[in-house]
N, C-alpha and C positions, 0 to 999 in steps of 0.2 A: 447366574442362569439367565436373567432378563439381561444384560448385556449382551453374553452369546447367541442368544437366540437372533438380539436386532443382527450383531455379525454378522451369524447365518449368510438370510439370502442378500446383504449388501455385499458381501465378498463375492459372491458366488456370478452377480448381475453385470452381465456386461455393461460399456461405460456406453453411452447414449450420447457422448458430446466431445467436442475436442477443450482443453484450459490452457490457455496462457496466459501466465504471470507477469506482468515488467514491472518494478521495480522505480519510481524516478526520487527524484531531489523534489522538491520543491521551489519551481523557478520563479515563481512571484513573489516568494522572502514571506511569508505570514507571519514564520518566528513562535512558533506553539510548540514548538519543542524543547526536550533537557536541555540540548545544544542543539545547535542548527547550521547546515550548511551556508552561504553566503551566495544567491545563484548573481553572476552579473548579467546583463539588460540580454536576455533571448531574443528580442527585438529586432538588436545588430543585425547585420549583415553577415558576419561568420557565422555567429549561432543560428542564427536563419538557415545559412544550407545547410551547420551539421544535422540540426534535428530536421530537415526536409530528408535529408539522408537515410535518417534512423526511421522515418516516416517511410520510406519507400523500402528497407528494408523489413519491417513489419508487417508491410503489405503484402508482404511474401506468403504470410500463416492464412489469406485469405479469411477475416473475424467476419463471421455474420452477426454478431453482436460485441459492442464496445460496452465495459462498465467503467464509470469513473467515479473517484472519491468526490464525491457531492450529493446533499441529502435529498429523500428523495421526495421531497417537499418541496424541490425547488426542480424538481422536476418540469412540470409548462414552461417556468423559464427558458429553462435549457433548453426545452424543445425548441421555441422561437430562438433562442441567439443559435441554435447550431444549425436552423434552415437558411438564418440569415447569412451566416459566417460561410456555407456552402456556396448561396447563390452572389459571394460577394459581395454582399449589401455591407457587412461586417468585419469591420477586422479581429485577427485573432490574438487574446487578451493573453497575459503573459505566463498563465497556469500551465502546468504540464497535462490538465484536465483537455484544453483547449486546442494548446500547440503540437501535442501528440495525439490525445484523443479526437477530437473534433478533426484533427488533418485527416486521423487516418480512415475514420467512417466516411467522414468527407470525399475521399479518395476508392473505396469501395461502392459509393452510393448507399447506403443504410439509410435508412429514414430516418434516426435518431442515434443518441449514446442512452446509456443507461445511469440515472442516479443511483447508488447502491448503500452510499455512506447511513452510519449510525454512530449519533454520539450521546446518547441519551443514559443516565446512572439508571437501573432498575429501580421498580417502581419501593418507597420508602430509603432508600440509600442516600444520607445525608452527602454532600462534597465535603462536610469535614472528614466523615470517616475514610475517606479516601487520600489526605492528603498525609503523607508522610513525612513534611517537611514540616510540621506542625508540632512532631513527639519527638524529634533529635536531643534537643536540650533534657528533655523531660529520660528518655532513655540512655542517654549517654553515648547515644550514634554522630553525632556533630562531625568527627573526626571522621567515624567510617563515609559517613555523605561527600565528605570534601573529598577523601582520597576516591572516591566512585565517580564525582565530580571530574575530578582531575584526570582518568582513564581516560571517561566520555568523551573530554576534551581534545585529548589525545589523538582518540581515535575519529573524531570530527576534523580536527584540523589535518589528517590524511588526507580525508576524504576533501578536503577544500583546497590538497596539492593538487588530486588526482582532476578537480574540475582544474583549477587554474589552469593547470598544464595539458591538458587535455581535449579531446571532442567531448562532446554529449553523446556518440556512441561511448567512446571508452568509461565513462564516468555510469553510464548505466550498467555496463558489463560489469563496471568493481562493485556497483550495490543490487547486483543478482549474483555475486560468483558465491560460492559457498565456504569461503571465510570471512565474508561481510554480514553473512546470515549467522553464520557460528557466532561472531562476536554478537550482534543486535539479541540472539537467541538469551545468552548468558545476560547482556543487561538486564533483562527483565526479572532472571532468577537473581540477580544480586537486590536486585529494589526490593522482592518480594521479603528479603531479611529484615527491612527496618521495619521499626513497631516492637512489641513485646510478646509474651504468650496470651494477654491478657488482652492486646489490644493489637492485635497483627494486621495493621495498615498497611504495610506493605504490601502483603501478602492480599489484602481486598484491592487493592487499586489495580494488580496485575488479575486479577479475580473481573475486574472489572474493563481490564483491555482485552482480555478473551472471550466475556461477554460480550462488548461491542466489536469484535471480529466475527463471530460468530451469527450475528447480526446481521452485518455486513455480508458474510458469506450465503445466508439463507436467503436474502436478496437477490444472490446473485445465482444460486438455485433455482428460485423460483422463475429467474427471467430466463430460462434457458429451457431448449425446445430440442426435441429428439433430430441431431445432426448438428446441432447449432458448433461452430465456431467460436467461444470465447476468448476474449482478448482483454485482462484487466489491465486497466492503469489507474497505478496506485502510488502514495508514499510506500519506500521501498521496506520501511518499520513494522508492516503490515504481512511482508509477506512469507516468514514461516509459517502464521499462525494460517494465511487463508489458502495457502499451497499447501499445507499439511490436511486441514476441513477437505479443500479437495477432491485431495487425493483419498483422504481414509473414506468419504462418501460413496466411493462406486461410481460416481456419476458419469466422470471422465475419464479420456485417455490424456494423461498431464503431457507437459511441452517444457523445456528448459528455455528459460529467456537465451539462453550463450547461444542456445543455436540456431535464433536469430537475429543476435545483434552481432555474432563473428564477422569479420571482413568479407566480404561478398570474395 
């Protein structure tokens, strides 16, 4: 009853904002992932006009506001490096925060981007109980981790033909298209199996990256204004869960990243 009810008038409300999702790699290499893609120097001179490329094709959706994965404590920061990075004084650092975000506000004139990031455990929630690599031995999963492992990798080192070989348009299209989201979707259901009935780690850690999207997502609720334009840039890991929030909130009218990174 109290679920249907909130239903109700959220279904019912029209969407108040436009949402677009993209999807990136991580072009700085931080390396906090299972596996990780390998971005080489964005820097260059190729990669430089692909994503100027991908930047002017973005700018198509017209965002009155940008969010980016950074927390939002470092907010004033960001305000100073992105008036700087605007007016020149600065060059642009090799995150996909930066070299897509920051270009493409930059390019609209916006006053700012948006910190939106959350990475915080709820409050009492120890990091051991979170880690599942901790109860393998103990449960007798060792075996199922390595061959999850071994998937992962799999399907990581695709994803590191499609950049070798590829633009930075095409390589964002393969991690928005909706068999890159199927498979990201399903890793998260296979993590949430390790652990026991007694002690279901798994199942809290992926318990604990839906809380921190969620998070995330409420963020990016709250910075939006009746009309507004959204345009997130995000690790691409991110975005079933904050394209699905979304969508199921009423808020928006959603946007498919393909159809604006398709070949002009």
């Amino acid at each position: 009853m109290f679920a249907s009810t909130l239903a109700g008038p959220a279904a019912a409300a029209s969407p108040r904002a436009e949402f677009l999702f993209v999807g990136s790699y991580h072009m700085d290499n931080p390396g906090r992932d299972v596996v990780n893609v390998v971005a080489d120097d964005v820097l260059g001179a190729k990669r430089q006009r692909e994503i100027e490329a991908v930047a002017e094709q973005l700018a198509r959706y017209r965002p009155t506001k940008v969010m980016i994965e950074a927390g939002a404590d470092r907010q004033p920061r960001i305000d100073r490096d992105y008036a700087a990075s605007c007016a020149g004084e600065r060059p642009l650092r090799r995150s996909e925060t930066e070299q897509l975000g920051f270009r493409i506000a930059c390019a609209a004139g916006l006053p700012t981007v948006f910190a939106v990031d959350a990475d915080d455990l709820a409050p009492g929630v120890e990091p051991a109980s979170i880690d599942y690599t901790a109860t393998l031995a103990r449960t007798g999963q060792q075996p199922a981790y390595d061959a999850f492992l071994g998937k992962m990798q799999v399907w990581s080192e695709a994803d590191q033909r499609v950049l070798a070989s590829g633009t930075v348009r095409e390589m964002l299209r393969h991690l928005n298209a909706d068999p890159w989201r199927a498979e990201n979707a399903r890793s998260y259901h296979a993590l949430a199996q390790f652990g026991s009935v007694d002690d279901p780690v798994g199942a809290r850690w992926v318990r604990y990256w839906y809380g921190r999207n969620l998070a995330i997502f409420n963020s990016i609720a709250r910075g939006t204004g009746d009309g507004d334009r959204v345009l997130v840039i995000y690790g691409a890991g991110h975005g079933n869960h904050l394209q699905q929030m979304a969508a199921d909130s009423g808020l928006y009218r959603m946007h498919a990243a393909d159809a604006w990174l398709s070949p002009p």
